[in-house]
N, C-alpha and C positions, 0 to 999 in steps of 0.2 A: 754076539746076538745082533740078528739086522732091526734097524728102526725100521724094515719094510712094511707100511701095515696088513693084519692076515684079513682077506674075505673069506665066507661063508656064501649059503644056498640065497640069502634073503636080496632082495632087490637092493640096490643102492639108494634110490631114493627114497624108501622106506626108512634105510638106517640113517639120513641125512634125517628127515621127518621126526623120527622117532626119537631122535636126540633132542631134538628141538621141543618137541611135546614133553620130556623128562623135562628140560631147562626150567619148561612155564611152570609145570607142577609145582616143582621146588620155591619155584621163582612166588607164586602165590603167597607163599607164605610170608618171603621175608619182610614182607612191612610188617613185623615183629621183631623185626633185627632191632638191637640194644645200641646199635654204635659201635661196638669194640670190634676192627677186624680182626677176623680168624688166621691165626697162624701155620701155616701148611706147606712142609717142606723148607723151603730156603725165603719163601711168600711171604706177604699176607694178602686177604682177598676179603674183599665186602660184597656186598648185594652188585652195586654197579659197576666193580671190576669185574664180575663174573660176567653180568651181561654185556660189559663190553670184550673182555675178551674172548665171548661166544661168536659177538658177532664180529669182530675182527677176524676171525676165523672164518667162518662164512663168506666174507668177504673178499680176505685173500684165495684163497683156494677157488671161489666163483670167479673171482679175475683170472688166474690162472688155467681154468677149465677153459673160459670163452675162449681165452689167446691162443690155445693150443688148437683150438677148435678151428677159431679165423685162421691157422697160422702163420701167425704174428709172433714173436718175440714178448716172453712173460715181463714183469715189473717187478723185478725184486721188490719183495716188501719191507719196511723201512720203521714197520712195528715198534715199538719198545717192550710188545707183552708186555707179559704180567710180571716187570722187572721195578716195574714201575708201580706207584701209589698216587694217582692225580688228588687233589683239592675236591674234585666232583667224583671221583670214586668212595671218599667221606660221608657225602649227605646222606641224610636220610633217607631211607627205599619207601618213598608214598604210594597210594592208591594208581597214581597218575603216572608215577613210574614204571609199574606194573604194566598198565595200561601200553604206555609208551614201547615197552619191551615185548609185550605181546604182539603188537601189532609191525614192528620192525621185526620179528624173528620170523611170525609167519609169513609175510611173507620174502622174506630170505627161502626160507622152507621152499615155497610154493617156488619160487626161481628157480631151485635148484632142482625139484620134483619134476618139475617143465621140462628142465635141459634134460634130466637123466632117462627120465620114461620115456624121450627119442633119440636118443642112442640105442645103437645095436650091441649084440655081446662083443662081436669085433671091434667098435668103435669104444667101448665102456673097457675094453681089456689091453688095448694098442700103448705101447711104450712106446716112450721117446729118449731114446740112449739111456741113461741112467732114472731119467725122471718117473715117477710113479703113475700109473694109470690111472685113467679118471674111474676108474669103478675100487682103487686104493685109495685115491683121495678120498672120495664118498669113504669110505670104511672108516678112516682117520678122523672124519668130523666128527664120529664118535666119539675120540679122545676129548672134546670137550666138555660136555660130562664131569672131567675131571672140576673145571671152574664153580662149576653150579654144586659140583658135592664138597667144595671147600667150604660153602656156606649149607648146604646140609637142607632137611627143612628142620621149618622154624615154629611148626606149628604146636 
């Protein structure tokens, strides 16, 4: 089975967007969260693991989009994911957290809606030897999703 991700009819920046609009929904809630991280798969994930590994997401894959774009040579990313449980992925998800995550995801969003909605189908579909297209990429950011339903809502 390939890890290749599959596209569909719908825009790329759309399903970048639209992830990001699922993330907040959810994300709303969790200043409701009890404290106990959620256990999921080999995991675990609290409010602000989630939103950081949304947006470490985001952020890789956006570096990676520009590089190919300039071309330049990518930056391996040097991540620990979500292998990891920080001290600040514990605290409690406040108001201002909320706040905080709202206003860094959208605009990630809007960055990445910018680059995608000028690209052509050629340019959004063009491999690079093995590497995934940036209209695959876009597809993939979906996969995180995964982060934000390990905490579920909380309402």
């Amino acid at each position: 089975m390939s890890d290749t991700p599959l596209t569909d009819a719908r825009n790329p920046a759309d399903v970048v967007t639209g992830m990001v609009q699922q993330v907040l929904e959810m994300a709303q809630t969790w200043t409701h969260w009890d404290g106990q991280p959620r256990p999921v798969d080999d995991r675990v994930y609290t409010p602000h693991k989630a939103i950081r590994r949304v947006t470490d997401h985001l952020i890789d894959h956006l570096a990676e989009i520009e590089a190919r774009i300039a071309g330049v040579p990518t930056i391996p990313d040097h991540w620990h994911a979500s292998a990891i449980t920080t001290p600040a992925d514990l605290a409690p998800f406040t108001p201002e957290d909320l706040d905080e995550a709202r206003s860094r995801l959208t605009r990630l969003a809007q960055i990445f809606e910018v680059r995608l909605r000028r690209l052509s189908d050629a340019e959004l579909d063009q491999r690079q030897g093995d590497a995934w297209s940036i209209r695959q990429i876009a597809f993939h950011q979906e996969e995180s999703l995964y982060y934000a339903k390990a905490i579920g809502s909380l309402s």
